[in-house]
N, C-alpha and C positions, 0 to 999 in steps of 0.2 A: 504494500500500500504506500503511494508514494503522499508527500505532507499535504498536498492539495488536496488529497483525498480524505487524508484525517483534519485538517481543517475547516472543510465541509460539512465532515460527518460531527463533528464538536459545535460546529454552528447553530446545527439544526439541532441537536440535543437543548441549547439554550432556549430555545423556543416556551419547551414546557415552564419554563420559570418566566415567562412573561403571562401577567395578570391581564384579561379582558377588560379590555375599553381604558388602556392601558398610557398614561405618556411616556413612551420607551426612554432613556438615555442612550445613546451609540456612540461606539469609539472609533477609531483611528486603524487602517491598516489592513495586510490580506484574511488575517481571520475575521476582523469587523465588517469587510466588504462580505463574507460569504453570509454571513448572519443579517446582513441590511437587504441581500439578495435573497434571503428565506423570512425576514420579517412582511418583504414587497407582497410576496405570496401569501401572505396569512393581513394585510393589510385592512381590511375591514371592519377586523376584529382589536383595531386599536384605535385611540384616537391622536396618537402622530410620535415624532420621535422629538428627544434634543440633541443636536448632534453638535461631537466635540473638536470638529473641523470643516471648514470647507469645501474639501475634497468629499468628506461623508456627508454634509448639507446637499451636494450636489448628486450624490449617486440616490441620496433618498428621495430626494425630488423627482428624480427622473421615473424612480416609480410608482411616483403619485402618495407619497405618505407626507402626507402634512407635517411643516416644521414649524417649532414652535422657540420661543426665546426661552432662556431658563427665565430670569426674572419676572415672565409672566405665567410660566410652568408650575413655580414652586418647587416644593420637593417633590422627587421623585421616585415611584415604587419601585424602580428596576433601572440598572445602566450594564449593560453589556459591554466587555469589549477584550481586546486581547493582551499579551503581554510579550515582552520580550527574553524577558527569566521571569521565573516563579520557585520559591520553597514551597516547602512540604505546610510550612507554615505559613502561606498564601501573602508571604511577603512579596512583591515583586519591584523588577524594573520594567519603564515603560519611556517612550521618547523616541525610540527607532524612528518612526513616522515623523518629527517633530509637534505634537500634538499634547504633549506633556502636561502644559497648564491648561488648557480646557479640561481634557482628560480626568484632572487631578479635581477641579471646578464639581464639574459633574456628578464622579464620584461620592467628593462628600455633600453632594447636596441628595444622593441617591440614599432612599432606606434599606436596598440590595445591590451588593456591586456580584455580579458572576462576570469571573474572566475565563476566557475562553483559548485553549492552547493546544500545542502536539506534546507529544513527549519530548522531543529535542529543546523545549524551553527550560522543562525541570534541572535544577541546580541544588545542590546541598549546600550552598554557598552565592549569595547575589557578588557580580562584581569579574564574570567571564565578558561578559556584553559592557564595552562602555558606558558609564553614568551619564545621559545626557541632562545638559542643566542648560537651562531656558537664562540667559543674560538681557539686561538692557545695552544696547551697545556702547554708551560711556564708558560702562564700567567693565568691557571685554578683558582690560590687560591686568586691571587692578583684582578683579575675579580670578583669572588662569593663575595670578601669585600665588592668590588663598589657597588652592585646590592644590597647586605644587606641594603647598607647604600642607598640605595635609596629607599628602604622600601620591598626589594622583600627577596624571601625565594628561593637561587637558591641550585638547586641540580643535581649535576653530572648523568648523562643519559648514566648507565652502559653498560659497553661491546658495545658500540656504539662509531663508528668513523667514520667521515664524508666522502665522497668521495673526499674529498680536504685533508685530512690526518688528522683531526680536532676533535675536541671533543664539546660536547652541554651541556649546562649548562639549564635546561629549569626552568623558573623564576616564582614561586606559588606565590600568594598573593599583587601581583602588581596593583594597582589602576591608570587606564590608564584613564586620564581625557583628557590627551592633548595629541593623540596618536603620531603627530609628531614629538613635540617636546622632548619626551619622547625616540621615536626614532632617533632624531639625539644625543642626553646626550647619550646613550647606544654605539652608535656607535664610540664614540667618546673615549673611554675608550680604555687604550693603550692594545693589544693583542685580542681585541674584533675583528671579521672578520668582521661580521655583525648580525644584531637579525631581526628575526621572523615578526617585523611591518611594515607591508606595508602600509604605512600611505603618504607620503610625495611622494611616487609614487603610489597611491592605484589603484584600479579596474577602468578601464574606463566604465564596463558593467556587472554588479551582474547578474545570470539569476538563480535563486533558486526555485526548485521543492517541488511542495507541495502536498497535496489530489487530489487539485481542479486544477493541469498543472504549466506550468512551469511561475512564473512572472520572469519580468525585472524591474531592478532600477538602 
């Protein structure tokens, strides 16, 4: 089974955890597109999505599901979306996409966050996948200091700018023992928007595709 296939198949498994007459949350990326592409089909049965980028505002239009602003949303019963790592402990990281602070937005304003993955995400350890961290561009050079000096190797993530007007710094060599706390010191750094770890509001519901179907943890 090749990952297209198991990200399909984890797509549509999220399905069942989406509540009728529902405002979905959607995320960012190729497992978020296969679930926007299985929500299109079950469309009727909701009343629209919020979506945490541009590129996912536009694939859900095109299938007719009504978008909706979060601040006129509220909270919301459900946000779907993928990851780039994930623990056992539904820690992850996310930002591949650059999508990170909407993402993170959405999240906690969701009463269920289910992330949706293959088995090539699971890690015993976040910190294989570069930290990407959402910068305001003033503070590009004075940010990369902080992150050196916190042991990471960050590097500017060319010809790329955020849907927020932003720029991404994504962090190699980062040894994530305490993914919280690590993410609240990151965040915390003046000109930082926010980074990539969803730790301190993580997955409420991992549901990761394998050979043998889809597990949950």
């Amino acid at each position: 089974m090749d990952q297209n296939e198991k990200k399909y198949r984890v797509a549509r498994a999220a399905l069942a955890f989406v509540p009728a007459n529902a405002i979905v949350g959607v995320g960012t990326g190729s497992t978020a597109n296969f679930f926007i592409d299985a929500l299109g089909e079950q469309r009727a049965s909701i009343r629209g999505a919020v979506a945490s980028s541009e590129a996912s505002a536009a694939r859900l239009r095109a299938l007719g599901i009504t978008l909706f602003d979060l601040n006129e949303a509220g909270e919301l019963p459900i946000y779907v979306d993928g990851a780039d790592e994930t623990t056992r402990e539904r820690c992850l990281i996310k930002g591949g996409g650059g999508a990170l602070t909407r993402e993170k937005i959405i999240a906690a304003a969701s009463r269920q966050f289910v992330c949706v993955v293959d088995d090539s995400k699971l890690v015993t350890q976040l910190g294989r996948f570069p930290l990407p961290v959402e910068v305001i561009p003033l503070a590009l050079a004075q940010v990369a200091r902080a992150l050196t000096q916190l042991g990471g190797r960050p590097v500017l993530r060319a010809g790329f700018v955020t849907d927020n007007g932003n720029q991404i710094l994504d962090v190699h060599d980062l040894i994530i023992s305490a993914p919280g706390a690590l993410e609240s010191q990151i965040n915390q750094l003046v000109g930082v928007v926010t980074n990539g770890l969803f730790a301190n509001r993580p997955a409420d519901i991992v549901l990761m595709s394998t050979p043998h179907g889809v597990e949950r943890f």
